[in-house]
Each structure stands twice: as structure tokens, then as C-alpha cells.
C-alpha positions as CSV (number, residue, x, y, z in Angstrom):
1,X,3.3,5.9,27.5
2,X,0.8,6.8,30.0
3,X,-1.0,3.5,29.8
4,X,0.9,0.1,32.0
5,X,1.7,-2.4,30.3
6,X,-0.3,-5.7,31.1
7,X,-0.6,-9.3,31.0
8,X,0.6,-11.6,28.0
9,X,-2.4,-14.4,27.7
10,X,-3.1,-17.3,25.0
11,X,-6.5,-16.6,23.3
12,X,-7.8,-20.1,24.5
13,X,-7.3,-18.6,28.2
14,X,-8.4,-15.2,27.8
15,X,-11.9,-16.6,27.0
16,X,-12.3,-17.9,30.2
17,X,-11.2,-14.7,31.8
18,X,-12.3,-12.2,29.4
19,X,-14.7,-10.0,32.2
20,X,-11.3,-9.8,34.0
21,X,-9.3,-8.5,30.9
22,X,-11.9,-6.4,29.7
23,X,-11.5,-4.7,34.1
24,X,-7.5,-4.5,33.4
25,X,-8.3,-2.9,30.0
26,X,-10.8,-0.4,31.4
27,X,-10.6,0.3,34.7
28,X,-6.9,-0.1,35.6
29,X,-5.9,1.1,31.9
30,X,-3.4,-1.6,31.1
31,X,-3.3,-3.0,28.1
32,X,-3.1,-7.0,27.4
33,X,-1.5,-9.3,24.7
34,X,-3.5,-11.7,23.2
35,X,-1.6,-14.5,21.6
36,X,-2.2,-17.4,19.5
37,X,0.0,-19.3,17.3
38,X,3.0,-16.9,17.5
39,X,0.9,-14.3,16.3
40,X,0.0,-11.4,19.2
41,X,-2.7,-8.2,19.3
42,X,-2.8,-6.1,21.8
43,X,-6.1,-4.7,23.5
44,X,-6.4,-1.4,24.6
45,X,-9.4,0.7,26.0
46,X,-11.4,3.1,23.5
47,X,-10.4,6.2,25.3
48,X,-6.8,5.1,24.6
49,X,-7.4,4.3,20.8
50,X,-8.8,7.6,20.8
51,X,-5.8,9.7,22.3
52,X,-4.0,7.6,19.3
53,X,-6.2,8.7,17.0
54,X,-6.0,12.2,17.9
55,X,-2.2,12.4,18.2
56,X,-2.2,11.0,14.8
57,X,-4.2,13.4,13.4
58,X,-2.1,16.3,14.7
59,X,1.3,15.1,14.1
60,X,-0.5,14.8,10.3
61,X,-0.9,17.9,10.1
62,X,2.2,19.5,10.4
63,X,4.7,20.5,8.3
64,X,7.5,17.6,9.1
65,X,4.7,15.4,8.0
66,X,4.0,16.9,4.8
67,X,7.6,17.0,3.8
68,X,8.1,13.4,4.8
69,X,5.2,12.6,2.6
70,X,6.2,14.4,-0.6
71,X,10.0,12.8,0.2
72,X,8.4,8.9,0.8
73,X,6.3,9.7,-3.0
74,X,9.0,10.8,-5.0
75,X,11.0,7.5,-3.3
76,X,8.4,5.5,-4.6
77,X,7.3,6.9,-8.0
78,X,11.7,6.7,-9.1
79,X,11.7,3.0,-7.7
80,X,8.4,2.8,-10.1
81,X,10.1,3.8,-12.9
82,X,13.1,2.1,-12.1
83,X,11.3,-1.1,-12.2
84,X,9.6,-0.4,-15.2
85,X,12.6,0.8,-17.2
86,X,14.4,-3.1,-15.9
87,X,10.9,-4.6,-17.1
């Protein structure tokens, strides 16, 4: 991961400082954690969600991929039936 990892803030603080974040995010390329309530997202900078993005779309396109996909249907379509023949 190219990207440093970067501060873990409570929502109710990160409104205070958000111009600061939103520098960490962009400028220094770290990402934050956000959290409230237990519950935790993560921001990251848009030319970061766009390397994502892209490597998504090329490992999708590859044969691996394809054969994991047909192997993960065929999973679900005999639990399906499975289910339905218990019903």
C-alpha cells in the first residue's frame, strides 16, 4: 500500500478539524478513520479511489476472475436448490 496510514478521529472531532483532514487526505496522501459509535469509514483521496477502481477493473478482467466467478455461481445456485428442496 503506497498510501500511509493516518489518524483514527471521532466524527464529533473531525468536524472541527476537517480543512486539516481533508490536507492529510490530499496533500500528504494518508488516509484517516472516522469513527462514531463503534462503527468506522475510512477517507481516502479521489486519485486513490481511482487507482482502486482501476486495479479492480483489471484484476476483473482476467481469467482467475472469471473462473472464480463461474465457481462462487454454481456454489450458490446448488445451496439454492438445496434450500428449496428442505422447503
Amino acid at each position: 500500500m503506497s498510501e500511509e496510514s493516518g489518524p483514527r478521529v471521532d466524527v464529533a472531532y473531525a468536524a472541527g478539524v476537517l480543512s486539516e483532514l481533508h490536507e492529510q487526505v490530499c496533500r500528504r496522501r494518508r488516509r484517516v478513520e472516522l469513527t462514531r459509535d463503534g462503527e468506522c469509514c475510512v477517507l481516502i483521496s479521489k486519485d486513490e479511489l481511482n487507482s482502486l477502481e482501476k486495479a479492480l477493473e483489471i484484476l476483473a478482467d482476467t481469467d482467475g476472475f472469471r473462473t472464480l466467478s463461474g465457481k462462487i455461481a454454481q456454489l450458490a445456485a446448488a445451496a439454492n436448490q438445496d434450500a428449496f428442496l428442505q422447503a
